[in-house]
C-alpha positions in Angstrom: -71.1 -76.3 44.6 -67.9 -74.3 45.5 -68.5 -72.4 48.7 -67.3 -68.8 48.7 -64.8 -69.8 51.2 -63.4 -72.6 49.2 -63.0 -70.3 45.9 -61.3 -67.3 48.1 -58.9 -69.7 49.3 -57.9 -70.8 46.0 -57.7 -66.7 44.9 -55.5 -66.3 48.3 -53.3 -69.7 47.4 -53.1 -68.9 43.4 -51.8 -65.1 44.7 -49.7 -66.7 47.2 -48.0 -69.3 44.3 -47.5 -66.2 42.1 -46.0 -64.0 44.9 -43.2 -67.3 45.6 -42.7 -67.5 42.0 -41.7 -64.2 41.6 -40.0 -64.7 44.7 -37.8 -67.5 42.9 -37.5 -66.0 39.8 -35.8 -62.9 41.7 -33.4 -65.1 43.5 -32.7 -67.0 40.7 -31.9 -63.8 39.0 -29.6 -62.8 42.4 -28.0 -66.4 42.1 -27.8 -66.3 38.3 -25.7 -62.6 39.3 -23.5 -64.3 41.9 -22.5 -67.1 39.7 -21.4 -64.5 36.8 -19.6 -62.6 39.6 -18.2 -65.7 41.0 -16.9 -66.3 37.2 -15.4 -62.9 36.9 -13.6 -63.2 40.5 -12.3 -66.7 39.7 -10.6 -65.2 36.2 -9.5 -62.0 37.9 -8.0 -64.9 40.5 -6.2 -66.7 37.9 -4.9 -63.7 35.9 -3.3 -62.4 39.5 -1.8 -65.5 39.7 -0.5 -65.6 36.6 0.8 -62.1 37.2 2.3 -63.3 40.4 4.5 -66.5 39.3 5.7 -64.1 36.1 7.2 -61.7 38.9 8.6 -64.8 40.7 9.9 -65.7 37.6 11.6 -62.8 36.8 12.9 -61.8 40.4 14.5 -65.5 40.4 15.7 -64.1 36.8 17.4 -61.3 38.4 18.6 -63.4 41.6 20.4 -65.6 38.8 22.2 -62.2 37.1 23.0 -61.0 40.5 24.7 -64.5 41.1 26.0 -64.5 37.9 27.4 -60.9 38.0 29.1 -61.6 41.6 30.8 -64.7 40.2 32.0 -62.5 37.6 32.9 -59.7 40.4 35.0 -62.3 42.0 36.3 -64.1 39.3 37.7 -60.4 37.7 39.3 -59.6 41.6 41.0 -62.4 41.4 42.2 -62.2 37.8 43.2 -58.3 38.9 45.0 -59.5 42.1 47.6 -61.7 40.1 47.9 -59.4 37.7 49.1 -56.9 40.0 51.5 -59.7 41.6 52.6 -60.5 38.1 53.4 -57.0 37.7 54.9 -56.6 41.0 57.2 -59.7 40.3 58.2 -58.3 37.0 59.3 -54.9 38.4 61.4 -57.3 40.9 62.7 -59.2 37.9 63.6 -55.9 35.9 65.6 -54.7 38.5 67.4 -57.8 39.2 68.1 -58.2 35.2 68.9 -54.2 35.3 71.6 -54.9 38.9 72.8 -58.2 36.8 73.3 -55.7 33.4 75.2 -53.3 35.6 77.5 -56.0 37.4 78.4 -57.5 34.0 79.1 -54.2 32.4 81.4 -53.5 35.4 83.1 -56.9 35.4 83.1 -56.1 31.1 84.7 -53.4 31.8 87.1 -54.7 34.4 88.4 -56.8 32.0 89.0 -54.7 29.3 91.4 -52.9 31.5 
């Protein structure tokens, strides 16, 4: 009933289904591969960008200290440079109470003459 041809043909097509389902299966495997590696890239990904905004977060930290700490610079200068015209006007002060002191003992002394 089945000419030889007819069988062969169905050997040769049965092989040829057999070689494309291996063929599948392998890039099923390869895609199967690529989709884990595409997992593992995409949590490496996130865990360098959580990394990266913690080190913005902290360099805005130290930004903020830096600010703070020249606020604190200037704030100090300031505080220093009256101090040291406080000082300067009390040495002015001292002297005119010490001139004052003298010119009272003299006139004190004046009198009791």
């Amino acid at each position: 009933f089945f000419s030889g041809t007819f069988q062969e043909d169905l050997v040769k097509e049965e092989q040829e289904n057999r070689k494309l389902t291996a063929e599948l299966d392998s890039v099923r495997t390869s895609l199967s591969g690529l989709e884990n590696d595409k997992a593992l890239a995409t949590g490496l990904l996130s865990h360098q960008e959580a990394s990266t905004r913690s080190v913005v977060e902290q360099m805005e930290d130290i930004r903020k200290r830096i600010d703070a700490a020249n606020q604190d610079k200037a704030s100090l200068e300031h505080r220093l440079t009256q101090a040291g015209l406080d000082a300067e006007q009390a040495v002015r002060d001292t002297e005119s109470a010490t001139q004052e002191a003298a010119r009272l003992k003299i006139e004190t002394e004046e009198m009791k003459k």
